[in-house]
Backbone as numpy.savetxt, mean C-alpha at the origin, in Angstrom:
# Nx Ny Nz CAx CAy CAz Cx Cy Cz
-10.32 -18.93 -9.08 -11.17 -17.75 -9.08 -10.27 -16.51 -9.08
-10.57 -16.01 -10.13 -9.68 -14.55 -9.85 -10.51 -13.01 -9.18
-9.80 -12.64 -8.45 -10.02 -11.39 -8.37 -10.41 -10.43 -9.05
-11.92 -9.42 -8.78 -12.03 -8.78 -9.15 -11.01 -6.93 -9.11
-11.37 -6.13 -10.00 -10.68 -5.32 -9.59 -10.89 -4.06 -8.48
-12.60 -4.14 -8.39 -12.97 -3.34 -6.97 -12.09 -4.56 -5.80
-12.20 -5.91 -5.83 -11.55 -6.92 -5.15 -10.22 -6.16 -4.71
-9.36 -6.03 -5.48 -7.79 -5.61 -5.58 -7.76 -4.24 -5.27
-8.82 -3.33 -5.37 -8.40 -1.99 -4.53 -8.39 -2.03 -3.43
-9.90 -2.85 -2.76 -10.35 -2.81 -1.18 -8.91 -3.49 -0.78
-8.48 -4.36 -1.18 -7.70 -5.38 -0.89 -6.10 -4.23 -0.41
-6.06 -4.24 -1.47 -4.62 -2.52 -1.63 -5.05 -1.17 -0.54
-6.22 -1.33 -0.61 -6.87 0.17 0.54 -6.43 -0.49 2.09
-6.91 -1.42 2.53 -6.89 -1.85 3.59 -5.43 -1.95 4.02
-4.65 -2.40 3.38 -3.45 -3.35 3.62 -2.77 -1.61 3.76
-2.52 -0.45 2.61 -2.01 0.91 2.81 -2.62 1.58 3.99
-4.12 1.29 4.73 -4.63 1.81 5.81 -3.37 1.41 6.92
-3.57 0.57 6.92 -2.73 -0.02 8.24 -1.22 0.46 8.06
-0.95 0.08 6.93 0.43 0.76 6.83 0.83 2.48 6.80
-0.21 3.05 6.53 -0.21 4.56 6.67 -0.01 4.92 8.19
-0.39 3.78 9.20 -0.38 4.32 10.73 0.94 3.86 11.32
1.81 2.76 10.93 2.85 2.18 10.45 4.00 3.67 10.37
3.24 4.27 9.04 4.49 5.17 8.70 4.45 6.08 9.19
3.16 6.57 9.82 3.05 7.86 10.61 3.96 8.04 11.30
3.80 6.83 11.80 4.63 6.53 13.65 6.17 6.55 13.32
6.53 5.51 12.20 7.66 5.72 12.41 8.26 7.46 11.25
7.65 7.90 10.72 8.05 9.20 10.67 8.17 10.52 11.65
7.68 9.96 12.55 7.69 10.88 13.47 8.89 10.52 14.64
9.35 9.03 14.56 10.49 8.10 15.68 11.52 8.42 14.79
11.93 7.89 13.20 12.53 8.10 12.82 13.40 9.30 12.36
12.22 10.14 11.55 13.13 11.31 11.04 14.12 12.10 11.76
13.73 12.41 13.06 14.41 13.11 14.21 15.84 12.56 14.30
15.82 11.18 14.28 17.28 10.38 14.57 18.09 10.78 13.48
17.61 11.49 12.08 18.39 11.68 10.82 18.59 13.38 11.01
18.02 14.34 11.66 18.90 15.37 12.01 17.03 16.58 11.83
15.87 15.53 10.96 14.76 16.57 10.69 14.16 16.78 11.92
13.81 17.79 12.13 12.73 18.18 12.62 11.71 18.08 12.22
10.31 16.96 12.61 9.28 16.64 12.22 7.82 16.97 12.95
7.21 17.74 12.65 5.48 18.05 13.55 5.03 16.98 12.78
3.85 16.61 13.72 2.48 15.31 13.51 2.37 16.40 11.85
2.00 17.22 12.11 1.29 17.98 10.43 2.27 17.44 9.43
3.60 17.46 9.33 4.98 17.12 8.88 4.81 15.37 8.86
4.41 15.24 9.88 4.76 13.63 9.73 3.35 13.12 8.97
2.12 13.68 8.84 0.90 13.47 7.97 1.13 13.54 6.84
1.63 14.45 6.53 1.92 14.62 4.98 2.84 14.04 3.99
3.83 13.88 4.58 4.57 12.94 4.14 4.51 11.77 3.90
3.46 10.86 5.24 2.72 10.03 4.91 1.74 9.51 4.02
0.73 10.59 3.79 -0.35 10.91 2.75 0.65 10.74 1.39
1.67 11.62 0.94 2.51 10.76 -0.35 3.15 9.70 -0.68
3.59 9.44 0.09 4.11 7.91 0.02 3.12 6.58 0.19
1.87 6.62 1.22 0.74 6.41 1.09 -0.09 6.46 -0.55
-0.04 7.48 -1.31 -0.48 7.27 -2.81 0.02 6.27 -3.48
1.58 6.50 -3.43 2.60 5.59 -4.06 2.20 4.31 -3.62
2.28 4.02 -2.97 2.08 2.89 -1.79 0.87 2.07 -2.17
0.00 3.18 -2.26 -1.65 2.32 -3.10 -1.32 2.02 -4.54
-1.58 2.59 -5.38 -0.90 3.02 -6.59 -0.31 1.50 -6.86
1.43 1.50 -6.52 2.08 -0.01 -6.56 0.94 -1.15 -6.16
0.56 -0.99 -5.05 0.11 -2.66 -4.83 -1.21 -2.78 -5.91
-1.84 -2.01 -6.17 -2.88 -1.84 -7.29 -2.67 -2.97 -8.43
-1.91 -1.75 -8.81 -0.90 -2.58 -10.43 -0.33 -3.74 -9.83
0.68 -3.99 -8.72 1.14 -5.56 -8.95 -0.09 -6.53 -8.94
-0.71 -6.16 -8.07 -1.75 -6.89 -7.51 -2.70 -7.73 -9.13
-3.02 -6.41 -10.09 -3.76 -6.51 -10.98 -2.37 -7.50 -12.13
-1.53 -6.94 -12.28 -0.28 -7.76 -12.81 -0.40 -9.29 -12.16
-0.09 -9.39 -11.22 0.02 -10.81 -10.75 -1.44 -11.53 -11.27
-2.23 -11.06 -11.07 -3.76 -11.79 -11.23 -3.88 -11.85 -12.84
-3.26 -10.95 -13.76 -3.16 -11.45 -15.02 -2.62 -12.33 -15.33
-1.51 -12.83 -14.82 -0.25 -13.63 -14.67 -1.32 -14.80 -14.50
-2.48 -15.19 -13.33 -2.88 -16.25 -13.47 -2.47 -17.37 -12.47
-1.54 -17.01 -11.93 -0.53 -17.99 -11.11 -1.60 -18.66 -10.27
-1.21 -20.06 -10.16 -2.42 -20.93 -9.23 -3.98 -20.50 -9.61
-4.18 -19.96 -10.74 -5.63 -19.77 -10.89 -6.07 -20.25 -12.25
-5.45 -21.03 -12.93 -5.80 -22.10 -14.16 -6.92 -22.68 -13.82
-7.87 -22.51 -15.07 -9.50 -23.55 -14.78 -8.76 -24.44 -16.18
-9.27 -25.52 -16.01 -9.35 -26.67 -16.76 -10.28 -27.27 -17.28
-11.06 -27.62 -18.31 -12.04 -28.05 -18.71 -12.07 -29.50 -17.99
-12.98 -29.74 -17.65 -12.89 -31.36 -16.63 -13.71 -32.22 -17.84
């Protein structure tokens, strides 16, 4: 059964949700240790772009791989 492609967004939305709170956090732990000075507003936004990217990629692989077919061969019986 393959995936639809509303399937593969929710699928890509959810998985970037969680990871958007992921990067929040560590943009706000991290950057500081590299010399930035980061506000929550600073650490949102930065998130929110890489977050696009982030959807964006798993979209397309997601839709790539499922063209690909892998483990999803029907066979006439």
């Amino acid at each position: 059964m393959t995936q639809t492609r509303i399937g593969s967004l929710a699928e890509a939305a959810a998985n970037i949700a969680v990871g958007f709170g992921i990067n929040f956090t560590a943009n706000l732990i991290v950057l500081p240790w590299f010399g930035f000075d980061v506000a929550a507003g600073d650490a949102f936004g930065i998130g929110l772009v890489f977050t696009a990217i982030s959807l964006a990629r798993s979209y397309v692989l997601r839709r790539w791989f499922n063209g690909l077919r892998f483990g999803n061969r029907t066979e006439a019986a």
